[in-house]
C-alpha positions in Angstrom: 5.2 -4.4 -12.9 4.1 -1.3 -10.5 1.5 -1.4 -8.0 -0.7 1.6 -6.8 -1.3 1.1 -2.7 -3.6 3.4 -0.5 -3.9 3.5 2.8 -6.7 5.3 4.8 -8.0 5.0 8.2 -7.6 6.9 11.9 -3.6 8.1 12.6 -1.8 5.8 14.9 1.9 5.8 15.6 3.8 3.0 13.4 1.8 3.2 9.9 4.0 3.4 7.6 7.1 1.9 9.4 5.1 -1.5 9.2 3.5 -0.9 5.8 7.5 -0.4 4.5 8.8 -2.9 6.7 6.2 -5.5 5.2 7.2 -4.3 1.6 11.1 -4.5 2.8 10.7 -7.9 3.4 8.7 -8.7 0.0 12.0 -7.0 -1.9 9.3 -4.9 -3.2 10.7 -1.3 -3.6 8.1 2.2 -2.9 9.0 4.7 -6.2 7.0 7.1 -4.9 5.3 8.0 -1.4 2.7 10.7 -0.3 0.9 10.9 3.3 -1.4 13.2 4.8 -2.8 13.9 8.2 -6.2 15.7 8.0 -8.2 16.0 11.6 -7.0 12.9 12.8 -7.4 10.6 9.3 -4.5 9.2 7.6 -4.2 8.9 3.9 -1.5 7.4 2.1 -0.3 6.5 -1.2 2.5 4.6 -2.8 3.4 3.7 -5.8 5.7 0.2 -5.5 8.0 -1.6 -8.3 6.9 -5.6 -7.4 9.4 -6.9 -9.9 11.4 -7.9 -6.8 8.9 -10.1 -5.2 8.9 -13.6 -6.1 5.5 -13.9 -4.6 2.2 -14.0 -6.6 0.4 -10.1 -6.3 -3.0 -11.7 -5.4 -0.9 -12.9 -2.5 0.3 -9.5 -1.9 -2.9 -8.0 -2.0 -4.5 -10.6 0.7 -1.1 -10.0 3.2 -1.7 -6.1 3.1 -5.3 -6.1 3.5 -4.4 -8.6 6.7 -2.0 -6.2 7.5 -4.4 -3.2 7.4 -6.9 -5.2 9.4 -4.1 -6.0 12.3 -3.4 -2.1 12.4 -7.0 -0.6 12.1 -6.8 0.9 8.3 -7.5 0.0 5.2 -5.1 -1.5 2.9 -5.5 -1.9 -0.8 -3.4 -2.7 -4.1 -3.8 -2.4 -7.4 -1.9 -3.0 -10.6 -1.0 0.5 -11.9 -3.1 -0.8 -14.9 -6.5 -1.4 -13.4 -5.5 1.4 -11.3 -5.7 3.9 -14.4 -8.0 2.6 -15.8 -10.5 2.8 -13.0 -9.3 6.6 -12.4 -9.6 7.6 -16.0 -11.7 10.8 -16.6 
């Protein structure tokens, strides 16, 4: 199953080391990364394989938005389903 993940909030040092290290330790692996910097503001988005993770995903979801709260952004996954869906034009 693949998981969409975006993370946005003010540029610290450390972002995505601890956003990867948490999804390192989950055995959940990033396909596909893309960051920006734009005046200050960090955007980010991944696209993770959760296959790997024994854990439930509403689990997941909870333990990065806690994550995103310890490190001042916000932190949100989605099933690449609801994802699309949502996104569709």
């Amino acid at each position: 199953m693949k998981g969409i993940i975006t993370v946005i909030g003010k540029d610290s040092v450390g972002i995505i080391a601890k956003v990867c290290t948490y999804l390192a330790e989950k055995n959940i692996n990033i396909l596909d990364i893309s960051q920006t910097i734009i005046s200050g503001y960090f955007n980010m988005m991944m696209i993770i394989d959760v296959s790997g993770n024994s854990g439930k995903f509403e689990n997941t979801i909870e333990d990065l938005k806690k994550l995103g709260e310890e490190i001042g952004v916000d932190i949100r996954l989605q099933s690449e389903e609801i994802f699309n869906s949502m996104h569709r034009i």
